[in-house]
C-alpha positions in Angstrom: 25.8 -3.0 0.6 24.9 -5.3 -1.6 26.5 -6.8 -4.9 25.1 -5.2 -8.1 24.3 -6.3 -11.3 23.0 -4.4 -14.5 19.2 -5.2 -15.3 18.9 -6.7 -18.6 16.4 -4.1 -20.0 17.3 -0.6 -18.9 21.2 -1.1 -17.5 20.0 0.5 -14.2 22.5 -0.9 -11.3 20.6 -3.2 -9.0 21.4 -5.7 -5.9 21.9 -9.0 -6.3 19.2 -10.6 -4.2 21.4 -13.0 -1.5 20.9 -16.7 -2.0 19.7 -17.4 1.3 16.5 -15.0 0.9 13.9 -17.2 -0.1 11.2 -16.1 -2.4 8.0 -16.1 0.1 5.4 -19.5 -1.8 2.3 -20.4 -0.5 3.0 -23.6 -0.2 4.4 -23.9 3.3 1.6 -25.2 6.2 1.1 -23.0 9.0 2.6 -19.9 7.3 0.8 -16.9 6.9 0.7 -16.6 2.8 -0.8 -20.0 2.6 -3.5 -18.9 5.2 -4.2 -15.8 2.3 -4.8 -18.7 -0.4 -6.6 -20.8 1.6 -8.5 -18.7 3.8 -8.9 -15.1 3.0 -9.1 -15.8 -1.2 -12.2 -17.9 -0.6 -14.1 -15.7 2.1 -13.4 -12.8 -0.3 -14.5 -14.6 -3.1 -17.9 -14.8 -0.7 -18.1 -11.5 0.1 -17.9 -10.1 -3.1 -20.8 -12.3 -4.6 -23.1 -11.4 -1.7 -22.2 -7.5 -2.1 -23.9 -7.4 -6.0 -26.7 -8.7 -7.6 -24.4 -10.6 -10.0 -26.2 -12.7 -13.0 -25.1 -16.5 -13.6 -22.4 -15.7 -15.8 -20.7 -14.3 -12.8 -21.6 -16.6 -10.5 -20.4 -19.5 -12.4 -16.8 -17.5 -13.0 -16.6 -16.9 -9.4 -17.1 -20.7 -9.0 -14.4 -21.5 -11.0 -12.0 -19.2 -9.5 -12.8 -20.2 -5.9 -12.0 -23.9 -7.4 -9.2 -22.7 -9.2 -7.7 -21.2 -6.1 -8.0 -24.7 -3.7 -7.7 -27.1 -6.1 -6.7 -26.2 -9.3 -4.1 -24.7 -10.9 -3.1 -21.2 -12.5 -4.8 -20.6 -16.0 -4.0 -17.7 -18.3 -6.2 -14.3 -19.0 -8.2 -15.2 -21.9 -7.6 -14.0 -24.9 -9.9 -11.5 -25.0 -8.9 -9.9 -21.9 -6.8 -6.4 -22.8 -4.3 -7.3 -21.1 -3.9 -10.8 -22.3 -0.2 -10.5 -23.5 1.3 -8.4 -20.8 0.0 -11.4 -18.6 1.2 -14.2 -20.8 4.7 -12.8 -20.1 4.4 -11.9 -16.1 3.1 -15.7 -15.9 4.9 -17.7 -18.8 7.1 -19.8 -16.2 3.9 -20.2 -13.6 1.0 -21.5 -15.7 0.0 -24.9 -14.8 1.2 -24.6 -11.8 -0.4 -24.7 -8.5 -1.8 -21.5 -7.4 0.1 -21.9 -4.0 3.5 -22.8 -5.6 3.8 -19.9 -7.2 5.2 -16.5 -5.4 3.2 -15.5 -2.7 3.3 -11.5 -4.4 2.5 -13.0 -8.4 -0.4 -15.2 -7.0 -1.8 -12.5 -4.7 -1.7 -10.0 -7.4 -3.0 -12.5 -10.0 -6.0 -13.9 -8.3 -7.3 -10.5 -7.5 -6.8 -9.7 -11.6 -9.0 -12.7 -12.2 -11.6 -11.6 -9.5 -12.0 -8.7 -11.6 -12.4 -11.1 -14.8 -15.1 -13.0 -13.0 -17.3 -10.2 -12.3 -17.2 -8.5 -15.7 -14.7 -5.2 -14.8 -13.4 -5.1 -17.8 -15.9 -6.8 -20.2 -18.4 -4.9 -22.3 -22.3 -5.2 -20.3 -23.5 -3.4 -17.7 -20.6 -4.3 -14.9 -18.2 -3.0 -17.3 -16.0 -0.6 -14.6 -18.0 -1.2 -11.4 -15.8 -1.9 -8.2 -16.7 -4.8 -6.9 -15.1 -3.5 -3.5 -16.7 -0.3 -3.4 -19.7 -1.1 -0.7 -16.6 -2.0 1.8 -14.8 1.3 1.2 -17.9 3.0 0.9 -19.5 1.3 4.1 -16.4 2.3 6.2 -16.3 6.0 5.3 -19.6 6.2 6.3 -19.2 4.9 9.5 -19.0 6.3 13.1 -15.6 6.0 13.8 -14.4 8.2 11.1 -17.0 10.7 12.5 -14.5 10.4 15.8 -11.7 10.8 14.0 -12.2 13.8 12.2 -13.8 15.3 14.8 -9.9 15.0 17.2 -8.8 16.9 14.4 -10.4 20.3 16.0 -8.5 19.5 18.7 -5.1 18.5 17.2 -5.5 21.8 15.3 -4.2 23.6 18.1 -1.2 21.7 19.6 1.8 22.9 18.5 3.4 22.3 15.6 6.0 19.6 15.9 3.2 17.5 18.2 0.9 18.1 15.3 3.0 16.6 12.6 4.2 13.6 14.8 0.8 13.3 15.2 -0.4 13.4 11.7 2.6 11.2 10.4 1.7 9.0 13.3 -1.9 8.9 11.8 -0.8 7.9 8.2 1.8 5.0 9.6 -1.3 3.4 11.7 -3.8 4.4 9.0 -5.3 0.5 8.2 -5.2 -0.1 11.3 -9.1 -0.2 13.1 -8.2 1.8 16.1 -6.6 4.8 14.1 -6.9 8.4 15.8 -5.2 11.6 15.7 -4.5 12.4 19.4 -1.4 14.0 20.8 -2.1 14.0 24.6 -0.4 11.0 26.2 -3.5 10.3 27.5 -5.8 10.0 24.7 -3.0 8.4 22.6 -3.9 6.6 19.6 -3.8 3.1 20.7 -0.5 1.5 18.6 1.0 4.6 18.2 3.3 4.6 21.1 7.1 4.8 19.9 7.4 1.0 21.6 5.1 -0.1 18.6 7.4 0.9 15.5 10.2 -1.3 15.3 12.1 1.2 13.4 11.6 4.8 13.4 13.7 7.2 10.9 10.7 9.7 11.1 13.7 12.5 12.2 15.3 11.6 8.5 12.1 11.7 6.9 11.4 15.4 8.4 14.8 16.7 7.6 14.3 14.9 3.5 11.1 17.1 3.3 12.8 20.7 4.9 14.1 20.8 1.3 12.9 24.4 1.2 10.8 25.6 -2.3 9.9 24.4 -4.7 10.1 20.6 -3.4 8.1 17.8 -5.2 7.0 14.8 -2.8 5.7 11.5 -4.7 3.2 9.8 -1.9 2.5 6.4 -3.1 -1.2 5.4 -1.9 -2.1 1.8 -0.1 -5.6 1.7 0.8 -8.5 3.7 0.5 -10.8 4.6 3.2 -9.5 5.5 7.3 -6.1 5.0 6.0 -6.1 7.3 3.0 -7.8 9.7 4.9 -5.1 10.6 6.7 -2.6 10.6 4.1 -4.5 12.9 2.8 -4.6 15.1 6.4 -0.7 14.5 6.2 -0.5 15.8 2.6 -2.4 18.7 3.3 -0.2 19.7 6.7 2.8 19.2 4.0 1.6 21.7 1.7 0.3 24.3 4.5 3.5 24.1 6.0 5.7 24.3 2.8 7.7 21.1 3.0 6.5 20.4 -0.6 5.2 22.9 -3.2 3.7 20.1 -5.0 2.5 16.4 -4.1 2.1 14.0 -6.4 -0.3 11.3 -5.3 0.3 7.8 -6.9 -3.0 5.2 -7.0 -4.0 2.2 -8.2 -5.9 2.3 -12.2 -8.1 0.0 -11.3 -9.6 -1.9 -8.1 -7.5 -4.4 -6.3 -6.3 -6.1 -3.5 -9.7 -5.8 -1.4 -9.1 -1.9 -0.6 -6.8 -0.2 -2.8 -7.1 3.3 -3.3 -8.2 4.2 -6.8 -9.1 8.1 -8.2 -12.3 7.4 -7.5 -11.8 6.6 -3.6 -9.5 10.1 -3.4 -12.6 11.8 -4.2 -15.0 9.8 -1.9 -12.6 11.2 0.3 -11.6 14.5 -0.5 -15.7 14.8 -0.1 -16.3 13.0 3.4 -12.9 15.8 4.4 -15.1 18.7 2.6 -18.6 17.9 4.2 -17.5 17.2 7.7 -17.7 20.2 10.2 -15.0 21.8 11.5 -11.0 21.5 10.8 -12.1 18.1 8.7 -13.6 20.7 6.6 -11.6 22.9 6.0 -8.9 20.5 5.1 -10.9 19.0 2.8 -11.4 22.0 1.0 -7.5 23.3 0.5 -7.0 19.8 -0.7 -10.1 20.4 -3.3 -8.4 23.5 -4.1 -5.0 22.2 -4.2 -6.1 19.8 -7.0 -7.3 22.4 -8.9 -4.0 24.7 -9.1 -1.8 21.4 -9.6 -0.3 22.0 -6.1 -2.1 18.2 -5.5 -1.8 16.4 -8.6 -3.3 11.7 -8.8 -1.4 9.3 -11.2 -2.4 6.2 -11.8 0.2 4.4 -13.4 -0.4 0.2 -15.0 2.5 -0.8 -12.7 0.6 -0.4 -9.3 -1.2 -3.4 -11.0 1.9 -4.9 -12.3 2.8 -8.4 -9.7 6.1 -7.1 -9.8 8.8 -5.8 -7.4 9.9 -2.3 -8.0 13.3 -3.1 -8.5 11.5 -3.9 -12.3 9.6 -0.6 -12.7 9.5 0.9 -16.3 12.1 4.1 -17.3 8.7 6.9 -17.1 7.7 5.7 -13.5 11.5 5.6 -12.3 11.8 9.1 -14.1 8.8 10.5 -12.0 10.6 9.3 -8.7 13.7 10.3 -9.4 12.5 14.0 -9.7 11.0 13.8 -6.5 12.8 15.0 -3.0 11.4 11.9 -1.7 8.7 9.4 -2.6 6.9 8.1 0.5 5.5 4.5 -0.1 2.6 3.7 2.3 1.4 0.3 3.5 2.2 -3.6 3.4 2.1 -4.3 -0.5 4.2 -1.5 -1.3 6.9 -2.6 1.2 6.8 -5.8 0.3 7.7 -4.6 -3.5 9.9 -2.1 -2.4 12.3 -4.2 -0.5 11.5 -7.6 -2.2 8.6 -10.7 -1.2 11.8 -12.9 0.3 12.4 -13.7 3.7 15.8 -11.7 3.9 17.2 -11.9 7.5 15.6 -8.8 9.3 18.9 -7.0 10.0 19.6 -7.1 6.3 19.7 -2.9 6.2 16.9 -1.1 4.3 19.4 1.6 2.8 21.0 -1.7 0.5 17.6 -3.4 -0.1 16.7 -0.1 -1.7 19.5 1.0 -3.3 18.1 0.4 -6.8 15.0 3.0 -6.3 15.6 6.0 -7.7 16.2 9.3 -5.2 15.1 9.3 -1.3 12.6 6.6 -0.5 10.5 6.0 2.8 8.4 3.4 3.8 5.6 4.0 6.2 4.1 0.7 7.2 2.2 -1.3 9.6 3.4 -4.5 9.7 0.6 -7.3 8.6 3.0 -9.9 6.3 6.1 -11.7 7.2 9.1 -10.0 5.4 11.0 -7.5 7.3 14.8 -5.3 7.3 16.5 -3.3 8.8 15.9 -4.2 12.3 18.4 -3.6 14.8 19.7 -6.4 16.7 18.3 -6.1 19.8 14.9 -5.1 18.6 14.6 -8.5 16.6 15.4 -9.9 19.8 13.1 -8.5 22.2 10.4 -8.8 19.2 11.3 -12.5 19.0 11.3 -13.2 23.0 7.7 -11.7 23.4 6.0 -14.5 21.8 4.0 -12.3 19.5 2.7 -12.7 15.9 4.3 -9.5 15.4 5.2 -9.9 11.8 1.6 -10.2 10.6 -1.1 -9.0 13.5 -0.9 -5.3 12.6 0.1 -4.4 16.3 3.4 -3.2 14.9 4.9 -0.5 12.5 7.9 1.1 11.2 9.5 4.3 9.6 12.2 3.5 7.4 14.2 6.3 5.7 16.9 6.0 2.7 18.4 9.2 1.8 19.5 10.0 -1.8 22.3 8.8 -2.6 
């Protein structure tokens, strides 16, 4: 296990990142966090401004962020902005620099705060609080592949019970993944979901952290919104009807970011595509609306999922809230990538020491679409490595990684 030190503001024992793990930049050609500046900021950027009927003032801030972004470098919130301060501190060392030479996790984070600025999120007018992500999330609920997907679920409903929460689990690991489905059969298997797809796979662990018996609380830590919070919200529902918790605690974003973040607003979209839709779908959908109103199903939205900051640096309430849990499950890229660090540690650095700051049992549940990575075994990294495969950032690979309390 690692070396620890005491963090400077709380005491809390911590490790000691090693020297050779290199915080992940931008900077570096061919690598996949500069293709995010370069590439993906800009066609966002696009995307967004065609989605609204934005008025000059927001076209001319978009401009200046896209030229921000390629050319320029990184500028503080104004001083108007709420959260002016907070900022002036996350970015004291990093303004003036080159958005690409900064870490890959600040500048990610950062830029889509400023996106927000540019379109008015937080000013006074009349795009004071409107998502400017919304018509993506809402354009993919409403599509014909969720139709399909929550129409397996009638099906699933009657497999038997340990196929059903493979299944499920299965379902919320692959969740942002296009091709998602809730099949059991081998032959209508969900393509990705086949056990040679998860690099690592401590679902077993996982199962026997949330057999705690009564009175159990699970913290479930939301990525995205959409297909893959759908069925984290299927999974949460099979975990309350089944009694491995007595109450979940569903952690979102406060306010829109990174593209397709789940906010409160996107749990009820969903909780009301579950409730309308025929069938098991339904009737899902409803003990979840129900389970919100006893407290059984209870959304936070805490400032840190904002914050561009590892979660080795959480504040004392949010470690407070995990540490109560029996296990807080972490879904999705981002949230990896904070839990275990935005370095490029050497994969078989184990997970159980890269996490052995966070407070209780911790899993991560994660398809794989940026480059760091631990806690493979040897001869995974090696047969990984010899097929010639992307397999880092493509999405065509996930994991399960467990860490018991300790």
């Amino acid at each position: 296990m690692a070396e620890k030190t005491a963090h400077p503001s709380d005491g809390v024992p911590r490790p000691t990142p090693e020297r050779d793990a290199q915080v992940i930049l931008s900077n570096e050609p061919g690598s996949f966090a500069r293709g995010v500046l370069a590439n993906r900021h800009p066609a966002l950027i696009e995307q967004v401004r065609d989605a609204f009927p934005y008025g000059p003032r927001q076209h001319e801030a978009l401009d200046a962020l896209l030229e921000q972004n390629n050319n320029g470098v990184i500028e503080p919130l104004a001083a108007s902005e709420p959260d002016h301060e907070q900022w002036s501190v996350w970015g004291r060392e990093l303004f003036g620099r080159s958005w690409f030479d900064a870490p890959f996790l600040w500048s990610e984070s950062y830029f889509y705060r400023r996106l927000l600025s540019a379109v008015g999120y937080f000013g006074k007018g009349p795009w004071q609080g409107v998502d400017p992500f919304a018509p993506f999330k809402r354009a993919e609920l409403r599509g014909t592949a969720v139709d399909e997907e929550l129409r397996a679920l009638d099906a699933l409903a009657d497999a038997p019970a340990d196929e059903r929460a493979t299944a499920l689990l299965h379902a919320s690991v692959w969740g942002n993944r296009a091709d998602l489905g809730f099949r059991v059969t081998e032959g209508d298997a969900a393509p990705g979901a086949a056990a040679d797809d998860l690099v690592a796979d401590d679902s077993t662990l996982l199962w026997q952290l949330l057999s705690a018996g009564a009175g159990a609380t699970v913290a479930v830590v939301a990525d995205n919104a959409g297909r893959e919070l759908i069925p984290d919200l299927i999974l949460i529902d099979h975990l309350l009807v089944h009694r491995h918790a007595e109450r979940i605690v569903l952690h979102v974003k406060p306010y829109p970011y990174y593209v397709s973040d789940a906010t409160t607003a996107d749990v009820v979209d969903c909780l009301r595509r579950l409730e309308e839709a025929p069938g098991e779908a339904g009737r899902i959908g409803s003990r979840l609306w129900d389970a919100m109103a006893t407290g059984r199903l209870e959304v936070r939205a805490h400032p840190f999922f904002c914050a561009p900051l590892p979660y080795e640096e959480m504040p004392g309430d949010l470690r407070a809230e995990f540490e109560a849990a029996t296990v807080t499950i972490l879904k999705g890229d981002l949230n990896y990538r904070r839990l275990v660090g935005d370095r490029l540690w050497a994969e078989t650095t184990p997970f159980a020491g890269r996490t052995a700051y966070f407070p209780g049992a911790v899993a991560a549940l994660r398809t794989l679409k940026s480059d760091v990575i631990v806690g493979l075994e040897q001869k995974t990294l090696e047969a990984l490595e010899r097929s010639g495969a992307a397999w880092r950032t493509s999405g065509t690979h996930a994991l399960i990684q467990v860490r018991g309390a300790t």
